[in-house]
C-alpha positions in Angstrom: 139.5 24.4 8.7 139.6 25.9 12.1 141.1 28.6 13.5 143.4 26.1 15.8 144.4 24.3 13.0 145.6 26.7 11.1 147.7 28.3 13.5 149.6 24.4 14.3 150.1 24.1 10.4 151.7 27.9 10.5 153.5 27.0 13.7 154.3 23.1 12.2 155.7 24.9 9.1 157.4 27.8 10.5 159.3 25.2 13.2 160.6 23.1 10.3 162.0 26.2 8.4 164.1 27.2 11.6 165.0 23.7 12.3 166.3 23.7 8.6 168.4 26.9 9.3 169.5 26.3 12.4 171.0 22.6 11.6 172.4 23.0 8.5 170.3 20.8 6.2 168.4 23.1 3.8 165.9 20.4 3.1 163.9 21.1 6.1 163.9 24.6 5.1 162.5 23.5 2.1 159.5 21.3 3.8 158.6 23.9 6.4 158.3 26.3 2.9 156.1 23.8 1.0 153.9 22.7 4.1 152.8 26.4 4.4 152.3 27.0 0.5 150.3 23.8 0.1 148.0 24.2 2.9 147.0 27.8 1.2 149.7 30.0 3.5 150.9 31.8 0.6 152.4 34.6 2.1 153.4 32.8 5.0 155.4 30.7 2.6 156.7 33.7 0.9 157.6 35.7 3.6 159.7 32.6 5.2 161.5 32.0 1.8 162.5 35.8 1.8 163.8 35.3 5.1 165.4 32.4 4.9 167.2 33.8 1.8 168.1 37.1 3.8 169.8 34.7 6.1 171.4 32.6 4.0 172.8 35.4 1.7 173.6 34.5 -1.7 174.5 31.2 -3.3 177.9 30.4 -4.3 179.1 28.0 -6.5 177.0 26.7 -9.5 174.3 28.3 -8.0 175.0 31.6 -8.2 172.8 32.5 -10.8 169.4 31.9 -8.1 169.5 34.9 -6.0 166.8 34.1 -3.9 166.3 29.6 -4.3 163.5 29.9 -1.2 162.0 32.6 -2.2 161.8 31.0 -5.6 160.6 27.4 -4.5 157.8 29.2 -2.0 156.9 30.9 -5.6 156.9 27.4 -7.5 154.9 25.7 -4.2 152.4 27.9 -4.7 151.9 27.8 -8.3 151.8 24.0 -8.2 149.1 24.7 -5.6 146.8 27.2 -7.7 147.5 25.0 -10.6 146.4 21.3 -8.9 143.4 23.2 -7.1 142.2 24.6 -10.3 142.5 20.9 -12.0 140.7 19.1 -9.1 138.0 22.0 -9.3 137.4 21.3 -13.3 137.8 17.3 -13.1 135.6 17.1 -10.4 133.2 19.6 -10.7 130.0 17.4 -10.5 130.9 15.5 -7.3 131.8 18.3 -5.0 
């Protein structure tokens, strides 16, 4: 992947993060988090669920117990990624 294309996924994932904060529907939030972790921007995803939990503040509610819900799905996005990339890797070991 090229230089130019990884800075419009950045861009592409940091826009839908602010777009999630600034309209008030966390699920965008949420995308622009998991676009960055699945495309390998690890700490990009990281550092944008830190901020967006900084922004946020804490959860109230039944949610209480999360302090940090972005910070923690950026951390579960990632995983998943390290995890599928691993599987592919094995199963198809012979092709690639």
């Amino acid at each position: 992947m090229n230089n130019e294309v990884r800075w419009w996924i950045s861009a592409g994932s940091f826009a839908l993060a602010a777009a999630g904060f600034l309209l008030p529907f966390w699920p965008l939030s949420v995308l622009g988090i998991a676009l960055a972790a699945f495309t390998g921007r690890w700490m990009l995803a990281i550092v944008f669920g830190l901020l967006l939990d900084i922004a946020y503040g804490a959860p109230v509610g039944r949610w209480q117990v999360l302090y940090i819900p972005f910070t923690l799905t950026a951390l579960v996005c990632v995983l998943g990624r390290a995890i599928a990339s691993r599987y592919m890797r094995k199963k198809y070991q012979d092709t690639l």
